[in-house]
TIRO-2110 file (N, C-alpha, C; in Angstrom, 1 decimal):
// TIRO-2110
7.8, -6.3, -5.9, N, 1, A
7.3, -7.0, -4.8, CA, 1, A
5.9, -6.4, -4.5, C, 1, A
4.9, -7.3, -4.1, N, 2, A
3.9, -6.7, -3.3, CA, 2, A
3.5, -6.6, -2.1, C, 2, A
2.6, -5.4, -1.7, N, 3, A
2.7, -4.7, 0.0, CA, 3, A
2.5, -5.7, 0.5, C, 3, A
1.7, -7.0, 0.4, N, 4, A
1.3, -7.8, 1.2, CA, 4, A
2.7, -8.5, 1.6, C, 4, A
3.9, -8.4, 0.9, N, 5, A
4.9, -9.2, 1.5, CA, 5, A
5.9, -8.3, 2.4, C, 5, A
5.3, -7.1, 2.6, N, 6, A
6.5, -6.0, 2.9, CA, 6, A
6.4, -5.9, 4.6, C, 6, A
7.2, -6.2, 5.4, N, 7, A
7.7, -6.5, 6.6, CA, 7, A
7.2, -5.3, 7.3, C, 7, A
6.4, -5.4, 8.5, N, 8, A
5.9, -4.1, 9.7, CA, 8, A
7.5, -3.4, 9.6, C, 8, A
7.1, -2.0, 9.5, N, 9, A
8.1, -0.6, 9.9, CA, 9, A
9.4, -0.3, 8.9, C, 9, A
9.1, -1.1, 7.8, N, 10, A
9.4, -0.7, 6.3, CA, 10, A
9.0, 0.5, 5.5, C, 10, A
9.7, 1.4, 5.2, N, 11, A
9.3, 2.7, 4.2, CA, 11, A
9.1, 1.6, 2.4, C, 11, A
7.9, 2.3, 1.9, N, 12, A
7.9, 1.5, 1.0, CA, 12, A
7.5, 3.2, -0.2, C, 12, A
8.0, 2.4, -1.6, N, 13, A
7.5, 3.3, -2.5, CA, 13, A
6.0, 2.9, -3.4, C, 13, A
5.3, 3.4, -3.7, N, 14, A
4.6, 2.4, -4.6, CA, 14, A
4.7, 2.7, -5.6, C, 14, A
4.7, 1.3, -6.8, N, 15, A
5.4, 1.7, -7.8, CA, 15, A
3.8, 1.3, -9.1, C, 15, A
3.2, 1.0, -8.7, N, 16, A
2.0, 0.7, -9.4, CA, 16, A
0.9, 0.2, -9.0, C, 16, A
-0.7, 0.5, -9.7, N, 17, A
-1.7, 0.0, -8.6, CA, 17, A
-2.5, -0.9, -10.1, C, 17, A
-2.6, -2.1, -9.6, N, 18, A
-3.0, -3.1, -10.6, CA, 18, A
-4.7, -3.3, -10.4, C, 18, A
-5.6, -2.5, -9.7, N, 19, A
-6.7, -2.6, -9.7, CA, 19, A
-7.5, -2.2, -10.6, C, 19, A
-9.1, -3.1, -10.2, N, 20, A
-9.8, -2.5, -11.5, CA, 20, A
-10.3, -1.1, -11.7, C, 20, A
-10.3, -0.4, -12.2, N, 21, A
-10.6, 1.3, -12.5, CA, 21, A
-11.3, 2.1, -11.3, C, 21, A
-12.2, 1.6, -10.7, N, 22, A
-13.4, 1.8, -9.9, CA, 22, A
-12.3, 1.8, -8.6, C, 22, A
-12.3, 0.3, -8.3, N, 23, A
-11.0, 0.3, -7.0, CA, 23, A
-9.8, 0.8, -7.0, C, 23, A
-9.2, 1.4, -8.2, N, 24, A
-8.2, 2.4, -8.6, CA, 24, A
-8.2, 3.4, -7.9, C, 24, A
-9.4, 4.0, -8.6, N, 25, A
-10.0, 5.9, -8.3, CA, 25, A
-9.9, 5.6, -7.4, C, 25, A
-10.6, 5.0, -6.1, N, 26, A
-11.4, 4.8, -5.3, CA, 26, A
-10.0, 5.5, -4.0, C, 26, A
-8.6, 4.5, -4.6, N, 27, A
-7.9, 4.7, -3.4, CA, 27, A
-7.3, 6.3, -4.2, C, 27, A
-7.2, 6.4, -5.5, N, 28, A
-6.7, 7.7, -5.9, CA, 28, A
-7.1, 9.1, -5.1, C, 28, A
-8.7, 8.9, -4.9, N, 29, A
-9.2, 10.0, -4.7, CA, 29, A
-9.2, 10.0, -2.8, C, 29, A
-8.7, 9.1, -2.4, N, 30, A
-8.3, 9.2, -0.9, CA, 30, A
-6.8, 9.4, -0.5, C, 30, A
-6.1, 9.6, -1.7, N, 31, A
-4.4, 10.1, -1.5, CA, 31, A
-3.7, 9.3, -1.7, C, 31, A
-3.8, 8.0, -2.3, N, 32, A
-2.6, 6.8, -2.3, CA, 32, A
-2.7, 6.8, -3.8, C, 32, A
-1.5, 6.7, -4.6, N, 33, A
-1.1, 6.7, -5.8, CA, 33, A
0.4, 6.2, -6.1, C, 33, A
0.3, 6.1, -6.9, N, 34, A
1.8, 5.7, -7.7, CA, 34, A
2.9, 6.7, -7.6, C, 34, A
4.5, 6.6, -6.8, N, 35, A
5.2, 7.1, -6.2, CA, 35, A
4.8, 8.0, -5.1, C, 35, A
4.3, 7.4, -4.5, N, 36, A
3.6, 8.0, -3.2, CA, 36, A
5.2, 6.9, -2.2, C, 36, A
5.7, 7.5, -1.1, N, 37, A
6.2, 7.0, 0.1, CA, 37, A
5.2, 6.9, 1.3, C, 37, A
5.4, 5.9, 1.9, N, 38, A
4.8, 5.4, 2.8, CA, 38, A
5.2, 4.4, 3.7, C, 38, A
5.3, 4.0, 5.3, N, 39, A
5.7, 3.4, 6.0, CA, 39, A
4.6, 2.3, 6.2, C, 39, A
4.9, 0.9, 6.3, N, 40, A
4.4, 0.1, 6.5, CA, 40, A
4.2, 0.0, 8.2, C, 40, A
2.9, -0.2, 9.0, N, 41, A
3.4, -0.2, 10.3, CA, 41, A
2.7, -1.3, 10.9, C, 41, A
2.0, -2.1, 10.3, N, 42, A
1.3, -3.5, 10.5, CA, 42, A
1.2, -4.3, 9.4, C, 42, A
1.5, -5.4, 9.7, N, 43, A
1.3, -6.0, 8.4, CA, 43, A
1.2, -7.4, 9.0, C, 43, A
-0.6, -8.2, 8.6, N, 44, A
-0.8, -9.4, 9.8, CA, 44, A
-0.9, -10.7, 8.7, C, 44, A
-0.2, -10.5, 7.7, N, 45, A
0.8, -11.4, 6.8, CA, 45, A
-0.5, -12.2, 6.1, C, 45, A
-1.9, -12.0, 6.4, N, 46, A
-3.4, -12.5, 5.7, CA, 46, A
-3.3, -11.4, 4.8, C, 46, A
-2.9, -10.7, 4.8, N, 47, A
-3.2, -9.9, 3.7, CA, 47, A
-3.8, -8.4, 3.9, C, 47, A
-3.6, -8.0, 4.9, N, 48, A
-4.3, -7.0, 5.8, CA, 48, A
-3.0, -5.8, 6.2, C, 48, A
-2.9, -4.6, 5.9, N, 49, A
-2.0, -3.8, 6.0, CA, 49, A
-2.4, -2.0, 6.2, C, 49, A
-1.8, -2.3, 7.5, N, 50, A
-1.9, -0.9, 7.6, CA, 50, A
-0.6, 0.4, 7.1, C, 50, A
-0.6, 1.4, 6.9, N, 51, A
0.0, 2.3, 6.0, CA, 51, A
0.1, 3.9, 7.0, C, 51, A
1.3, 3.9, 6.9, N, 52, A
1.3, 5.5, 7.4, CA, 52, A
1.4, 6.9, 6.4, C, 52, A
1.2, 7.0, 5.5, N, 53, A
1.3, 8.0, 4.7, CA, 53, A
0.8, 9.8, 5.0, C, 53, A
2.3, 10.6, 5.4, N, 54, A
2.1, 11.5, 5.6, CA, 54, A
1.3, 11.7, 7.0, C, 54, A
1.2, 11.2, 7.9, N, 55, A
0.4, 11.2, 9.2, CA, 55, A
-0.9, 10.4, 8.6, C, 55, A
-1.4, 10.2, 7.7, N, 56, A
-2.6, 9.4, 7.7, CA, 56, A
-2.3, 8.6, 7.7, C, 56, A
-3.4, 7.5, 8.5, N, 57, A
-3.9, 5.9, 8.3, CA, 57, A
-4.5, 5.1, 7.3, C, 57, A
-4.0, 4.5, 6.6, N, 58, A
-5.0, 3.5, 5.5, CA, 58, A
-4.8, 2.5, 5.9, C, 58, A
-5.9, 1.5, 5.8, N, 59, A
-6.1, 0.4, 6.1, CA, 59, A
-6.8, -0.3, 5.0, C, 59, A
-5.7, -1.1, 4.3, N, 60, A
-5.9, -2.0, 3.0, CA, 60, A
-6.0, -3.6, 3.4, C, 60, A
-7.0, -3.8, 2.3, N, 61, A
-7.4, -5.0, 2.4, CA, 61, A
-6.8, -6.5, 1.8, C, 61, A
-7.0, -7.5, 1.5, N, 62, A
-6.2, -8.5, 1.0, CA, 62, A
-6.6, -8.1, -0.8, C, 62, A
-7.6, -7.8, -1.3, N, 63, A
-7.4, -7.2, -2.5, CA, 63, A
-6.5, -6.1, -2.8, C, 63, A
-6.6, -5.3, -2.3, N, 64, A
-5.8, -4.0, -2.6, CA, 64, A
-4.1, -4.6, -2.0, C, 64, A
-3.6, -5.0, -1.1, N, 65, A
-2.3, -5.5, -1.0, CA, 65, A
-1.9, -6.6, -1.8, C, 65, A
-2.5, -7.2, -2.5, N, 66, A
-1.9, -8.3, -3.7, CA, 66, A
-1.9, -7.4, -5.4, C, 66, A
-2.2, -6.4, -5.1, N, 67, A
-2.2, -6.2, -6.3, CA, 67, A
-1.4, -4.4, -6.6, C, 67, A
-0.7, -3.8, -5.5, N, 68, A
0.1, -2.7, -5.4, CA, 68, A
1.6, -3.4, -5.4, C, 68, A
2.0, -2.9, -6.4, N, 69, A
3.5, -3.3, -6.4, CA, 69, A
4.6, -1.9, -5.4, C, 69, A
5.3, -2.1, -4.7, N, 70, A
6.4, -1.4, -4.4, CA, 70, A
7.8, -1.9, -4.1, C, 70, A
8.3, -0.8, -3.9, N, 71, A
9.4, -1.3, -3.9, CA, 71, A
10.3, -0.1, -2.6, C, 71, A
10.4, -1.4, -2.0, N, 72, A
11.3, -1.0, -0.3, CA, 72, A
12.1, -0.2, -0.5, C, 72, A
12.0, 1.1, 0.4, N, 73, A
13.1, 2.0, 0.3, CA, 73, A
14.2, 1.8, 1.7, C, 73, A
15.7, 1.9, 1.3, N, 74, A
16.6, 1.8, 2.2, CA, 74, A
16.7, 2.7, 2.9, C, 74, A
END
């Protein structure tokens, strides 16, 4: 599944980041990676999602949410 479909106040895992190298790093080197947990806590279904990870805020864009795969944790 991708973040862009994952419902406000959902724990999510991510399971892969399908971006191009540049936009990869870019989120690597700000703390979001592959098997990272994270709570979804906005999500305004354009493609727009905000992320709780560890007390920080990210705020991803319709690029970066179409192309992170995860997978909902129970």
């Amino acid at each position: 599944m991708m973040l862009k479909e994952v419902t406000s106040g959902h724990w999510i895992k991510i399971t892969a980041i399908q971006l191009e190298s540049s936009s990869r790093h870019r989120l690597y080197d700000q703390g979001l990676h592959e098997n990272l947990r994270a709570r979804v806590l906005h999500n305004d279904r354009r493609g727009r999602v905000l992320l709780d990870v560890f007390g920080e805020m990210y705020l991803l864009g319709r690029q970066e949410t179409s192309r992170i795969e995860v997978r909902e944790l129970g």
